[in-house]
C-alpha positions in Angstrom: 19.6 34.1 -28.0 16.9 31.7 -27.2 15.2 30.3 -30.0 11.7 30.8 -31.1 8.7 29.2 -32.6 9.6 30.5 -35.9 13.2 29.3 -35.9 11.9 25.8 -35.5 9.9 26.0 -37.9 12.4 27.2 -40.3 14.8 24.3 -39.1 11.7 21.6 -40.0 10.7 23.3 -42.9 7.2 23.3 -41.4 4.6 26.2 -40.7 4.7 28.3 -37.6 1.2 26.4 -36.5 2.2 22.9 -37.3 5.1 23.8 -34.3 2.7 25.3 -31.9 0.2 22.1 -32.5 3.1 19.8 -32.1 3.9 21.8 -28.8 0.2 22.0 -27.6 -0.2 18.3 -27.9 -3.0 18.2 -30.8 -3.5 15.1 -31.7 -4.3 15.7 -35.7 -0.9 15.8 -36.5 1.0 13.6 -38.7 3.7 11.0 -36.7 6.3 11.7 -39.2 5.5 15.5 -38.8 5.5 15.4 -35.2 9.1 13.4 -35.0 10.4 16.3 -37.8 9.5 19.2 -35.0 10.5 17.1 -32.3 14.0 16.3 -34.0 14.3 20.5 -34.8 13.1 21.5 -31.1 15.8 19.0 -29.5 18.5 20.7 -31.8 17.8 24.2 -31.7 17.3 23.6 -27.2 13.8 25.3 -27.8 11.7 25.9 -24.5 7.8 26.8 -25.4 7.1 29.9 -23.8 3.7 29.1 -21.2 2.6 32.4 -20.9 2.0 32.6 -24.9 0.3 29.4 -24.6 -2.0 30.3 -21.9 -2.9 33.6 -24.1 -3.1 31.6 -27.2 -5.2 28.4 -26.3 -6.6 29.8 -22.9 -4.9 26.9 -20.9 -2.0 26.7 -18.8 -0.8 23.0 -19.4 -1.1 22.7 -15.5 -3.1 20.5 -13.1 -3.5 20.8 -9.5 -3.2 17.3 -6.9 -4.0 18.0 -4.0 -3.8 15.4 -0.8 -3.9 15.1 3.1 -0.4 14.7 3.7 2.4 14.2 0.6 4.7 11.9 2.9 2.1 9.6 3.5 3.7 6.3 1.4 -0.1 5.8 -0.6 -0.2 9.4 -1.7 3.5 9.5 -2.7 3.1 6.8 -4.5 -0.3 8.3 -6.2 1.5 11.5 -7.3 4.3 9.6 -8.7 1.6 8.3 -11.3 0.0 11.1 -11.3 2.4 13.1 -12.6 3.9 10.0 -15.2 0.3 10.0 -16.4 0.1 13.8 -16.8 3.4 13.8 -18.5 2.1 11.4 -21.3 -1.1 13.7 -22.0 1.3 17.0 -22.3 0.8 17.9 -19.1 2.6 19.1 -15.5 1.4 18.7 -12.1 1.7 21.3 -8.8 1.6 19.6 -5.6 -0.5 20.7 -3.1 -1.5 19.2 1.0 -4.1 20.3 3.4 -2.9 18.6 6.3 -6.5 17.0 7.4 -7.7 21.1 7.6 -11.2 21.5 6.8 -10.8 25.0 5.8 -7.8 24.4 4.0 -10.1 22.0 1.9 -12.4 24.5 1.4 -10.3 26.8 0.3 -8.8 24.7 -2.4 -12.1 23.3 -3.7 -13.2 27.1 -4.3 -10.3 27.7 -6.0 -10.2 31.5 -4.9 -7.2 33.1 -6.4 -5.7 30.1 -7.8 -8.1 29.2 -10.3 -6.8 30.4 -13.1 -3.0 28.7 -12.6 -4.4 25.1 -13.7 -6.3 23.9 -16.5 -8.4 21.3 -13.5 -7.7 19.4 -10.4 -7.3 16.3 -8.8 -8.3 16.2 -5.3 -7.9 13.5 -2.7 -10.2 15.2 0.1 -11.0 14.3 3.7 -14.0 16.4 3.0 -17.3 15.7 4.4 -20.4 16.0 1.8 -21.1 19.4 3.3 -18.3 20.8 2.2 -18.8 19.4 -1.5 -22.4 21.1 -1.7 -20.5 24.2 -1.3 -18.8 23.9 -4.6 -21.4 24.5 -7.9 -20.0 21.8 -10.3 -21.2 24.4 -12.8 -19.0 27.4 -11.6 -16.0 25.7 -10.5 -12.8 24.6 -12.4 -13.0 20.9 -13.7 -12.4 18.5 -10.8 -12.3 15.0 -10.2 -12.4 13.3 -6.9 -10.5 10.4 -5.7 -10.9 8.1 -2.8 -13.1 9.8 -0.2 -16.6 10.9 -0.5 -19.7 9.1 -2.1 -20.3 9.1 -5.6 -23.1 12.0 -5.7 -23.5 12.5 -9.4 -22.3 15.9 -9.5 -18.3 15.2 -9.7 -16.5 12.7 -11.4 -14.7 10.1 -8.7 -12.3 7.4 -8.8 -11.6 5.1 -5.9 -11.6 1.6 -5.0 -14.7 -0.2 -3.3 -13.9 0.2 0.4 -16.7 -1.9 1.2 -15.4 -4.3 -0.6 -12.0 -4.5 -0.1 -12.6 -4.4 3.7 -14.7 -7.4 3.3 -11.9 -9.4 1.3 -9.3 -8.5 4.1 -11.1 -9.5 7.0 -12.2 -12.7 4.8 -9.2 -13.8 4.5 -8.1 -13.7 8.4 -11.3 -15.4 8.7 -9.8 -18.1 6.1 -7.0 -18.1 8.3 -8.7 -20.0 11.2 -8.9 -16.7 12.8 -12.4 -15.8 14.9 -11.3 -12.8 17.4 -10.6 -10.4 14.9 -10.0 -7.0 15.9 -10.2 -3.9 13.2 -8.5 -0.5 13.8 -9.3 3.3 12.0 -12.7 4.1 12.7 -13.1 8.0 13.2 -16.6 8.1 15.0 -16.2 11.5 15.0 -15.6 12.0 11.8 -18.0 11.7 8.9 -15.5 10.4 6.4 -16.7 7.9 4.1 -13.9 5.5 4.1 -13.4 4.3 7.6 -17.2 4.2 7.4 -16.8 2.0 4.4 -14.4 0.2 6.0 -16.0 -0.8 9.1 -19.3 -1.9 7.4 -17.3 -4.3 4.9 -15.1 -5.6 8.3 -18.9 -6.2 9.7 -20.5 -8.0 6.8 -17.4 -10.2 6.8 -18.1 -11.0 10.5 -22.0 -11.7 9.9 -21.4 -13.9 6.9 -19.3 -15.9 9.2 -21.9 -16.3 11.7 -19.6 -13.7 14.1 -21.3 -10.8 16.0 -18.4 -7.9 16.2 -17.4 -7.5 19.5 -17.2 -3.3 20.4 -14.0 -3.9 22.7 -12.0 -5.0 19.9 -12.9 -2.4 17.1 -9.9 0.6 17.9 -10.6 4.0 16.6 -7.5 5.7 15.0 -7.5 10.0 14.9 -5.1 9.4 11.7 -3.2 6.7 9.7 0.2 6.5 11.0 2.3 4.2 12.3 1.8 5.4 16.0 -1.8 5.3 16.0 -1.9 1.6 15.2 0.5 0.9 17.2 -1.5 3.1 20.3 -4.4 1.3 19.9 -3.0 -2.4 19.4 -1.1 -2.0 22.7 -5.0 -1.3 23.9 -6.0 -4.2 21.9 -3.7 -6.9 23.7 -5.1 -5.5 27.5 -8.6 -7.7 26.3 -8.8 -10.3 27.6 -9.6 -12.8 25.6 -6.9 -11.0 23.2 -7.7 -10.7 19.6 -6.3 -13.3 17.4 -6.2 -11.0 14.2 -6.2 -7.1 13.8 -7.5 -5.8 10.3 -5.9 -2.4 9.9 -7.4 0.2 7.7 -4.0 1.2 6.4 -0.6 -0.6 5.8 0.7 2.3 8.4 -1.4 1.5 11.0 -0.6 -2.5 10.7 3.3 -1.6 10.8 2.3 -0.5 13.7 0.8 -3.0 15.2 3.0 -5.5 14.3 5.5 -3.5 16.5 3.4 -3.4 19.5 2.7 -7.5 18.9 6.4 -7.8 19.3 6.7 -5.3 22.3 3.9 -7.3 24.2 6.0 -10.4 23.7 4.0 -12.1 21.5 4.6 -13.4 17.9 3.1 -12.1 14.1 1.2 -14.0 12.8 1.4 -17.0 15.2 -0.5 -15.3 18.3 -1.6 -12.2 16.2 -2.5 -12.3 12.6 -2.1 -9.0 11.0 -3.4 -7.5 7.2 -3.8 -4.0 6.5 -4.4 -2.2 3.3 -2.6 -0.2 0.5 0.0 -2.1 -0.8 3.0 0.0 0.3 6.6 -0.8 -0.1 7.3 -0.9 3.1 5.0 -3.8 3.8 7.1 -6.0 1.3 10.2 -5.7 3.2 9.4 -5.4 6.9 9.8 -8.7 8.5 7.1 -10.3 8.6 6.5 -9.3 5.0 2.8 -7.6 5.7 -0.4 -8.9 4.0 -2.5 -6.5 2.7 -5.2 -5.3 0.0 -3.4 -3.8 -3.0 -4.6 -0.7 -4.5 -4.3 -0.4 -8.3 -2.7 3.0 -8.1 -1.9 3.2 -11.6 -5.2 2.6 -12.6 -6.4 5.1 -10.3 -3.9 7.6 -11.4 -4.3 7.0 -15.2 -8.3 7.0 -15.0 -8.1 10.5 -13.1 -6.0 12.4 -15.7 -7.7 11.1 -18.6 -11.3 11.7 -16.9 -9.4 15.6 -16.3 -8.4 16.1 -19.6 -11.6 15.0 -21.2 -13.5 17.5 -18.6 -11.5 20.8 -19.4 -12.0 19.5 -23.6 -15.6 19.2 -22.3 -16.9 20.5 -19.5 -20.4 19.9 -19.7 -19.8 15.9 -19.4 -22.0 14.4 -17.0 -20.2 13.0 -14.0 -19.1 9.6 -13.6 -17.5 7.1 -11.1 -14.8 4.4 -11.7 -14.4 1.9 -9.6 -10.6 0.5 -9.4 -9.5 -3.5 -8.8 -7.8 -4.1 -6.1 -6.4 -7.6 -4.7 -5.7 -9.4 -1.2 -1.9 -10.0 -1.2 -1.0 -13.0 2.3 2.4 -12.3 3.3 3.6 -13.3 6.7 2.2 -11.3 8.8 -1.3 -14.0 8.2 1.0 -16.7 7.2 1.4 -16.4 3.9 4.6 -16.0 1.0 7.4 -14.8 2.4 9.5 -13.3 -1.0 9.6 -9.6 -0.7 7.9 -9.5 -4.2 4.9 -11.6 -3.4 2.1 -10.7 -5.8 3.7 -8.9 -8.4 5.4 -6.2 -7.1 
């Protein structure tokens, strides 16, 4: 027979409510109590029951993450934290993907049936601002935004400063001698706020070098993969003058295009310099090594949940935006270190 609440308590020679605040993650409980229920719930094999807490406390101990695509490396990597940093505030995390489907991102940010399986959600959108003004902040689970859209005030967000961290890559190919520097992953037909982001840091990097950007050499990119970059660095290399450097609004696209370099017969980084960003493991070992703009992922991960948890203790919190570090990493593929574990990985 499985045990129960009560024969835990019994075992700990504690109170029935001391177990089910040990079990429910309340913080005002003693460390030597907590290690006493802890000790009796390991011996006795004691699994809390989630349907009693979701009738006792009104919560189900679940979030929601939802992203464009789970096998994209960035996004793996995010729910990996994710999840660790869930797991250290008491609670689990369901998966979910809309697959770059508007409606499927509607859908999810309304909640519909599902609303009352988690506690809040994490969401990673591809959402234009439209979309968002759909959703009353007021009337909807607690959410927190990462990475695209602009910080409106009405949701919390946590994402890096694309801006930014475009202007750093491009920066430092421009620190590399480079002056025919070619980006790839606008989405003109998209409004998404990060390639947007993107391509004004790449352009400010340009002006502040005394560079005009040349239209030929900025590549748009429908998604992030692999084949896209290296579609539209095979285009690249048909300009004549060629580029000299490709900044690549993902690692994916820049693998890439490091391929296609090689496939034209030319050489990474001596006749192409290439740096993309994200920071995934793949760069590290592909040869060359690929520079790139590392994303604190942790940080981002570890800000969201706590941000989510404070939110569903408090919903009436006004909204706020976090802004995570990041850092420009030179491998080989710009000429840089070549050890697979070049800064700090």
């Amino acid at each position: 027979m499985a045990a129960t609440l009560r024969d835990v308590a019994d075992r700990a020679q504690v109170s029935v409510r001391t177990v089910s605040n040990v079990v429910s993650g309340y913080e005002h409980v003693s460390e030597k109590m907590r290690q006493r229920v802890l000790r009796a719930i390991e011996e006795l094999g004691y699994i809390p029951n989630p349907v009693a807490r979701t009738l006792r406390t009104g919560k189900t101990g679940l979030l929601s993450l939802v992203v464009p695509e789970i096998d994209v490396p960035y996004f793996s990597q995010l729910a990996r934290e994710v999840i660790d940093a869930a797991a250290s505030l008491g609670f689990q995390v369901m998966i979910d993907q809309t697959g770059h489907d508007h409606e499927r991102e509607r859908q999810l940010l309304r909640g519909g049936g599902r609303r009352n399986l988690f506690d809040g959600m994490l969401f990673a959108p591809l959402a234009t601002g439209d979309e968002l003004r759909d959703v009353d902040p007021a009337r909807s689970s607690p959410l927190i935004l990462l990475g695209e859209h602009v910080f409106d005030h009405r949701f919390d967000h946590v994402a890096i400063d694309n801006v930014v961290a475009a202007h750093d890559a491009t920066t430092h190919l421009l620190d590399c001698g480079r002056t025919r520097i070619a980006a790839i992953g606008a989405q003109p037909k998209e409004m998404y706020s990060t390639p947007l982001q993107r391509t004004e840091g790449f352009r400010k990097a340009l002006d502040e070098h005394g560079l005009e950007p040349v239209t030929a050499l900025q590549a748009t990119a429908a998604h992030y993969g692999r084949a896209d970059g290296y579609e539209a660095t095979a285009s690249l290399l048909r300009e004549s003058p060629r580029p000299d450097a490709i900044f690549c609004y993902s690692d994916l696209l820049a693998m890439g295009a490091i391929r296609a370099v090689f496939d034209a017969g030319l050489r990474v980084p001596d006749d192409v310099a290439i740096i993309g960003i994200d920071d995934i493991e793949e760069g590290r070992y592909s040869r060359p090594s690929l520079s790139t703009v590392s994303l604190d992922t942790p940080f981002i991960a570890r800000t969201a949940v706590s941000r989510l948890a404070a939110r569903i203790e408090d919903p009436g919190l006004p909204a706020e935006e976090f802004v995570a570090p990041h850092t420009v990493i030179p491998r080989e593929s710009t000429g840089g270190a070549s050890r697979a574990d070049s800064g700090g990985v």
